[in-house]
C-alpha positions as CSV (number, residue, x, y, z in Angstrom):
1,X,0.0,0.0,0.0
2,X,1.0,3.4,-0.4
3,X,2.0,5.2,2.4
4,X,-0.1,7.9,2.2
5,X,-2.7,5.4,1.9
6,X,-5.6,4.7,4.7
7,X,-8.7,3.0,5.3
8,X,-11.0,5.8,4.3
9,X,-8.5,8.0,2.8
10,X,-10.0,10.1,-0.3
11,X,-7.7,9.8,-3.6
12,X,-8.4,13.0,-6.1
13,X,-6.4,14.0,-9.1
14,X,-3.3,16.2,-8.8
15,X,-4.0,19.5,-10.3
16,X,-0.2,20.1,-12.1
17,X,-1.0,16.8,-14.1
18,X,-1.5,17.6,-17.5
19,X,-3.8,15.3,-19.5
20,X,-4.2,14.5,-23.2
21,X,-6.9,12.1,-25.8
22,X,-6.1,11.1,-28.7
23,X,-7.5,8.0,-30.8
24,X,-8.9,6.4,-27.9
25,X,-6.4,7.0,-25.0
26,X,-5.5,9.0,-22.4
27,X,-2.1,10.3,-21.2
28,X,-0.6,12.1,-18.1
29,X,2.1,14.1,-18.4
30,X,4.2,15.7,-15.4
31,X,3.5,14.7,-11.9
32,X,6.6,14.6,-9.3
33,X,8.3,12.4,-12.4
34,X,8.1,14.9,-15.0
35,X,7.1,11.8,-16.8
36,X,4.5,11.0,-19.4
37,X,2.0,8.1,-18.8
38,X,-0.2,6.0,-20.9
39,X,-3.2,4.7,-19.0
40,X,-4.5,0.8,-19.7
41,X,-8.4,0.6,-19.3
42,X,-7.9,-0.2,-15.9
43,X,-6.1,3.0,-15.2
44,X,-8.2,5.2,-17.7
45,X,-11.5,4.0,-15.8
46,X,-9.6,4.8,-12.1
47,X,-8.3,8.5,-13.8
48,X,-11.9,9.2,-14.9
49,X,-13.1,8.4,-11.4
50,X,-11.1,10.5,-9.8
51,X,-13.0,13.3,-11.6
52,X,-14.7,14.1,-8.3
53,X,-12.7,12.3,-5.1
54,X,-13.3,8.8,-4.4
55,X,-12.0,5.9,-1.7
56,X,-10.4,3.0,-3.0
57,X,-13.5,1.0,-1.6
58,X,-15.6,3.6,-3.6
59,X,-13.5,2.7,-6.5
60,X,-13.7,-1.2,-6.1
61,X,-17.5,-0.9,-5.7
62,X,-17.9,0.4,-9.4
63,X,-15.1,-2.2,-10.8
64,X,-16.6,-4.7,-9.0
65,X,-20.4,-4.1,-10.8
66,X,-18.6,-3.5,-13.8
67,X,-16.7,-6.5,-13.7
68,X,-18.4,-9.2,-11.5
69,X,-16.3,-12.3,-12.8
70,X,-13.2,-11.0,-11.7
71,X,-12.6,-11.8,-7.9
72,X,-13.2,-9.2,-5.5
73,X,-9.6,-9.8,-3.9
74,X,-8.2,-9.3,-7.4
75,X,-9.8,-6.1,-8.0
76,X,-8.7,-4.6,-4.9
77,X,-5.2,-5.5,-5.3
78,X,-5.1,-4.5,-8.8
79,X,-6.9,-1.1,-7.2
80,X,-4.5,-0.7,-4.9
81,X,-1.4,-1.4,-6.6
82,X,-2.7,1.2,-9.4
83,X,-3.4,3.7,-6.7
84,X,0.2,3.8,-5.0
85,X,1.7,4.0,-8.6
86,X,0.1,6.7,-9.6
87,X,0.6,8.5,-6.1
88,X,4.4,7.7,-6.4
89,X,4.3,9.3,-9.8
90,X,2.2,12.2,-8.2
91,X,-0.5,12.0,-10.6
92,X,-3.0,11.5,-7.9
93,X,-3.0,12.3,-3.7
94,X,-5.1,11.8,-0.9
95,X,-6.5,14.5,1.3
């Protein structure tokens, strides 16, 4: 887990991140990496989430109605292992 992570804790969008479309996909730019990102659907569906603040358990609630095959342990993982990326990256924070 991240360590800014906590049960509860609120993950929003950081504002210096810029973002970009094109044919389909979306990509970050800049972030405490100065890097540029291209989001999977996993992470597209998280960034587009995070368009108003949301828990991780808020999160896992929509993945897991939109994808009620995968297990619920899996999605939550998968979840959380995006969130602490992306907050390492400082695409995204808590608070």
């Amino acid at each position: 887990m991240a360590g800014a992570e906590r049960q509860g804790a609120r993950y929003r969008r950081c504002g210096d991140v810029e973002v970009r479309e094109a044919d389909g996909n979306i990509f970050l730019a800049g972030g405490s990496a100065n890097e540029i990102y291209l989001l999977d659907p996993l992470a597209t569906a998280f960034w587009r989430l995070l368009e108003q603040p949301q828990t991780l358990d808020e999160v896992g609630a929509v993945f897991a109605a939109a994808f009620p095959d995968v297990p619920p342990a899996q999605l939550a993982k998968d979840i959380r292992n995006l969130a602490a990326t992306l907050e390492r990256a400082g695409m995204v924070q808590t608070g």
